[in-house]
C-alpha positions in Angstrom: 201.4 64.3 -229.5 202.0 64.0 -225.8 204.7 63.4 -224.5 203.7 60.7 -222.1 202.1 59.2 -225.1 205.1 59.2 -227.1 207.0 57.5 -224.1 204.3 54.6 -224.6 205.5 52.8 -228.3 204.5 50.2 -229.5 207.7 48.5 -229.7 207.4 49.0 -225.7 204.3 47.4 -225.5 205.5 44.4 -227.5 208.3 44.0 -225.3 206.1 44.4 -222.3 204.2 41.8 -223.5 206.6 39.6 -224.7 208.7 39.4 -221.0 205.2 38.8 -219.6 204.4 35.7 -221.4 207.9 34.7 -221.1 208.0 35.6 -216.8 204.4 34.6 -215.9 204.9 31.2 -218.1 208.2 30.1 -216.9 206.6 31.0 -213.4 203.9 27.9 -213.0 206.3 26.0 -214.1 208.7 25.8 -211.0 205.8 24.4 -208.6 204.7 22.5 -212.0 201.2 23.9 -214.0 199.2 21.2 -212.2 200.2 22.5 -208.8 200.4 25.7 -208.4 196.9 26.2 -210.4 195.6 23.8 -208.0 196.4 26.0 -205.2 195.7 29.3 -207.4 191.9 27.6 -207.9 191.5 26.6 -203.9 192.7 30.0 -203.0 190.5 32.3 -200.6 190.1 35.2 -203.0 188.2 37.7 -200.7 191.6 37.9 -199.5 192.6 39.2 -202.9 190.2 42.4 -203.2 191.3 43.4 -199.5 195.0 43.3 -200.6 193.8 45.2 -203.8 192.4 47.9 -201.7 195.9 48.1 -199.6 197.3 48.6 -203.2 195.1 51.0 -203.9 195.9 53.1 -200.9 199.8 52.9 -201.6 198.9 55.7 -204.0 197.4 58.1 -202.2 200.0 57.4 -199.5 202.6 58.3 -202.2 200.7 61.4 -203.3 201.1 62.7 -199.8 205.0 61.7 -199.8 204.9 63.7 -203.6 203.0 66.6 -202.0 205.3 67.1 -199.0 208.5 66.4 -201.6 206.9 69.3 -203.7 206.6 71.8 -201.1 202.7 71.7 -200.6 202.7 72.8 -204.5 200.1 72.3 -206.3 196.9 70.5 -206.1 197.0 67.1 -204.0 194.2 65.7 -206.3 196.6 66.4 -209.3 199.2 64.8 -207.6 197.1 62.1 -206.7 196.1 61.3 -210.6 200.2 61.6 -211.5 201.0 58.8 -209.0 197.9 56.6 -210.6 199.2 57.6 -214.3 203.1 57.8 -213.3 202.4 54.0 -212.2 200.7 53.3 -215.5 203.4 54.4 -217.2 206.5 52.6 -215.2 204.9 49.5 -216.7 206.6 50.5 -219.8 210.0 52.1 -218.4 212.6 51.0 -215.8 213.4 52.4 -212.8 210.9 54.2 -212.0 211.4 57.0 -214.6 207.6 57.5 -215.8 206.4 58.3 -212.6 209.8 60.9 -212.3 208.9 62.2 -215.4 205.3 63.0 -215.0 206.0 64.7 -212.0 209.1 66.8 -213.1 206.9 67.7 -215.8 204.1 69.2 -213.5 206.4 71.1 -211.3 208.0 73.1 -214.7 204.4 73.5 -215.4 204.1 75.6 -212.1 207.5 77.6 -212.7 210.1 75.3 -210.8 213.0 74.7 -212.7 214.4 71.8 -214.5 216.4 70.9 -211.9 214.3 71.5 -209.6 211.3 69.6 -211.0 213.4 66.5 -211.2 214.7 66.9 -207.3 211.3 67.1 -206.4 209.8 64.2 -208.6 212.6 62.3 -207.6 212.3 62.6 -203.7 209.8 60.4 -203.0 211.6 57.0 -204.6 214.8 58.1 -202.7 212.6 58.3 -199.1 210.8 55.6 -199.9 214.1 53.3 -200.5 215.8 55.0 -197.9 212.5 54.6 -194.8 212.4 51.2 -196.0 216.0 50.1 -195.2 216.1 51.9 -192.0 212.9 50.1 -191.2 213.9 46.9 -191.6 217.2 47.2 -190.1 215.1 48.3 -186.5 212.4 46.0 -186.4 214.0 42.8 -187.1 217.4 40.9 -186.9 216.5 38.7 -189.9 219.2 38.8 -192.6 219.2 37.3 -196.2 221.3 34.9 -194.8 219.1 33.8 -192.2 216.5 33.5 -194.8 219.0 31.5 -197.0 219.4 29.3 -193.7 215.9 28.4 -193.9 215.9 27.0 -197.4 215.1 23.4 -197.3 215.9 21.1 -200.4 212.4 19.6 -200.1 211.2 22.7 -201.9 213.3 22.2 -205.2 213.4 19.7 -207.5 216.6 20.1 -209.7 215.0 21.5 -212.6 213.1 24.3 -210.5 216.4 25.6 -209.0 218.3 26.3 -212.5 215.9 29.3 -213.3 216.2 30.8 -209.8 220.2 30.6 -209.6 219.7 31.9 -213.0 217.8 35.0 -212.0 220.5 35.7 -209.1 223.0 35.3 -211.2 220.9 37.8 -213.7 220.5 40.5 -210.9 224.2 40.3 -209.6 225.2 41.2 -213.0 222.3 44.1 -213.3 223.3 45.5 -210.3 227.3 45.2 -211.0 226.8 47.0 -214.3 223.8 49.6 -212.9 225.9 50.4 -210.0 225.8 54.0 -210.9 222.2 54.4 -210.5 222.6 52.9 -207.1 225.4 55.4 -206.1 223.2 58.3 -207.3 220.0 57.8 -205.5 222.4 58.5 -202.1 223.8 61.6 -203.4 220.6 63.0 -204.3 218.9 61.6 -201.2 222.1 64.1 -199.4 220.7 66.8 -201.7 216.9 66.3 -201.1 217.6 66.5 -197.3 219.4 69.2 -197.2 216.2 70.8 -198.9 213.7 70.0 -196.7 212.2 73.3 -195.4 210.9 71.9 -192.1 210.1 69.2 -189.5 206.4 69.2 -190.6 207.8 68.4 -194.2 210.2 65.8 -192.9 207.3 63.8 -191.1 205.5 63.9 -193.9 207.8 62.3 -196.3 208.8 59.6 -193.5 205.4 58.9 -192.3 203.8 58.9 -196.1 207.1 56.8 -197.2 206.5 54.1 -193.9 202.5 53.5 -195.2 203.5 52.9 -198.6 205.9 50.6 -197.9 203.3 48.9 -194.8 200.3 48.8 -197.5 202.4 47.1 -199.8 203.7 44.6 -197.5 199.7 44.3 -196.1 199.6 43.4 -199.7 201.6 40.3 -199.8 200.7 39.6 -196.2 196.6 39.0 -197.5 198.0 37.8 -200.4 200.1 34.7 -198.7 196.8 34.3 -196.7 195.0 33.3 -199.6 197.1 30.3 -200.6 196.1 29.3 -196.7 199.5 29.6 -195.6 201.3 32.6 -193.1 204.4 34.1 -192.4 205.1 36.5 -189.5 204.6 40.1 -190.9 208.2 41.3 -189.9 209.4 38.9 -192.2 206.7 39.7 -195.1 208.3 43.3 -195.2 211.8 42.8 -195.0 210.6 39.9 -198.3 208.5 43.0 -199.8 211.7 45.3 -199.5 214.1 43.3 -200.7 211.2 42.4 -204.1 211.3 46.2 -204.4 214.7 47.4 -204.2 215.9 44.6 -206.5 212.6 46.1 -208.9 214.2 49.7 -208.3 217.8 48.6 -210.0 216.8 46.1 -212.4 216.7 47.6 -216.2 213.3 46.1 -217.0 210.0 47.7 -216.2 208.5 47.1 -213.1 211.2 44.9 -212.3 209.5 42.0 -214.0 211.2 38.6 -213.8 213.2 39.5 -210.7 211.2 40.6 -208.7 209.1 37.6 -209.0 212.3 35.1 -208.6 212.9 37.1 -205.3 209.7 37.0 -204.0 209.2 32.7 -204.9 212.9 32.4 -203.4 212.2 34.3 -200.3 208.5 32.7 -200.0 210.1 29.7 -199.9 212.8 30.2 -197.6 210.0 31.0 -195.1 208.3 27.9 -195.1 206.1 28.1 -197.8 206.0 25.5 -200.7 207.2 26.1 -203.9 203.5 25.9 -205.6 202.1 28.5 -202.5 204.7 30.6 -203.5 204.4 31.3 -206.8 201.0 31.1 -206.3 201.3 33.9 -204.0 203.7 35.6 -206.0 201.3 36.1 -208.8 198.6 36.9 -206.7 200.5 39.8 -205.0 201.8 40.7 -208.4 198.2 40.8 -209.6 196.8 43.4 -207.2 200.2 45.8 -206.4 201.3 45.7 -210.5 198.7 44.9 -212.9 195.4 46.0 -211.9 196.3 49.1 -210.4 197.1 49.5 -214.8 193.4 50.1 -215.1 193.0 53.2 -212.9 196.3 54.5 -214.2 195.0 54.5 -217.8 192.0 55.9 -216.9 194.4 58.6 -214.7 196.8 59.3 -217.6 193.8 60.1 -219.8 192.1 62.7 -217.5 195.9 64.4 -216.9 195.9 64.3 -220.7 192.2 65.6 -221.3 192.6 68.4 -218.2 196.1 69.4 -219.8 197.6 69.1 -216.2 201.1 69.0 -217.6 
């Protein structure tokens, strides 16, 4: 059996499904059922597929990051089909270590090392973390505390804020007792620079890293836009960013659960109310996370069929 397959068990695919009932029912809940399907069943859903097609993108933006992280090895249509599959299979692992896996295991396919594979699978996450921060600390002045600063009480009842302090209080803890795979990432982000070959390699992984990380926010942006609300697109990335490191150190896959606290938190914080954004939330969540599933089935089972690893 493949190994891939044998990373997908069934006992993984209960718990998948089990923290998605639990996540995507408590969810509705804090703008109330009646509310937030109200606005989920108004929304302006052509603004959906466009956001879906950003998705979409983010992956061949990443298999130019992977190509450029892999010294121009290999084929970038196989690399292409390991960031759909790699994404299929981080659905059922955290921290993004399907998608590391896969592509550690092509590289050893084409003679690099162990070590090596793994440095250049594991590249991309580190650029992408690191372009993002250093994005957001240029373009804009706004802070988590601003955001925080923002919050008005009009958007909580009591009962809607106990399962958001709660899902703080969960990634604090996550973070406290992960800490090491936060401290690693920088060390090998040290190593993976000191790697890079060239200046045409270096722009590569920067620019390929800054349009995953725009299509993804694009993402949200369209996706906001269909509840028929807004918020400035400076502040729709530095929201995305903060979604997707939490995602990154969280121990469950995808970061499920808090990265959708974040997002309603931070939605919220900007203006929004609390049924538009957990509205939003799902939508976003629909077209970045689960659908994108489909095409990284269908990916996983042509790298199996083709033998590619």
């Amino acid at each position: 059996m493949n190994k891939s397959q044998r990373t997908i068990t069934p006992f993984r695919v209960l718990v998948l499904l089990l923290v998605l009932v639990g996540v995507y029912f408590l969810l509705p809940q804090l703008g109330s059922f009646k509310d937030t399907f109200t606005v989920l069943r108004h929304a302006f859903w052509p603004w959906m597929l466009v956001g879906l097609l950003a998705s979409l993108l983010t992956f061949f933006a990443g298999a130019i990051v992977q190509f450029a992280a892999g010294n121009s090895l290999g084929r970038l249509s196989d690399i292409t089909l390991l960031q759909f599959a790699g994404s299929f299979v981080n659905h059922f692992l955290p921290f993004s270590l399907g998608g590391i896996h896969l592509n550690a295991r092509y590289y050893q396919k084409l003679g690099k090392t162990p070590v090596q594979a793994i440095t250049m699978g594991t590249i991309p996450t580190i650029f992408e973390i690191a372009t993002a921060v250093v994005m957001v600390a240029i373009i804009s002045p706004i802070t988590i505390l601003e955001l925080l600063d923002k919050l008005h009480p009009k958007h909580f009842d009591t009962w809607s804020v106990v399962p958001i302090i709660a899902a703080i209080i969960i990634i604090v803890l996550a973070i406290i007792k992960f800490r090491q795979h936060i401290k690693k990432p920088i060390t090998e982000l040290l190593t993976a620079v000191k790697g890079i070959r060239g200046h045409q390699q270096l722009l590569l992984l920067v620019s390929g890293s800054v349009a995953t990380a725009s299509l993804a926010s694009v993402a949200l942006f369209l996706s906001i836009l269909a509840v028929h609300t807004s918020v400035p697109l400076t502040g729709v990335f530095i929201i995305y960013v903060t979604a997707s490191l939490i995602s990154e150190v969280v121990p469950t896959p995808g970061g499920i659960g808090a990265t959708e606290a974040v997002l309603i938190l931070a939605l919220a914080a900007s203006g929004l109310s609390l049924s538009q954004a957990v509205a939003a939330t799902l939508i976003f969540r629909l077209v970045i996370f689960w659908l994108p599933m489909i095409p990284g089935g269908l990916a996983l089972h042509r790298i199996n069929r083709r033998k590619i690893l």
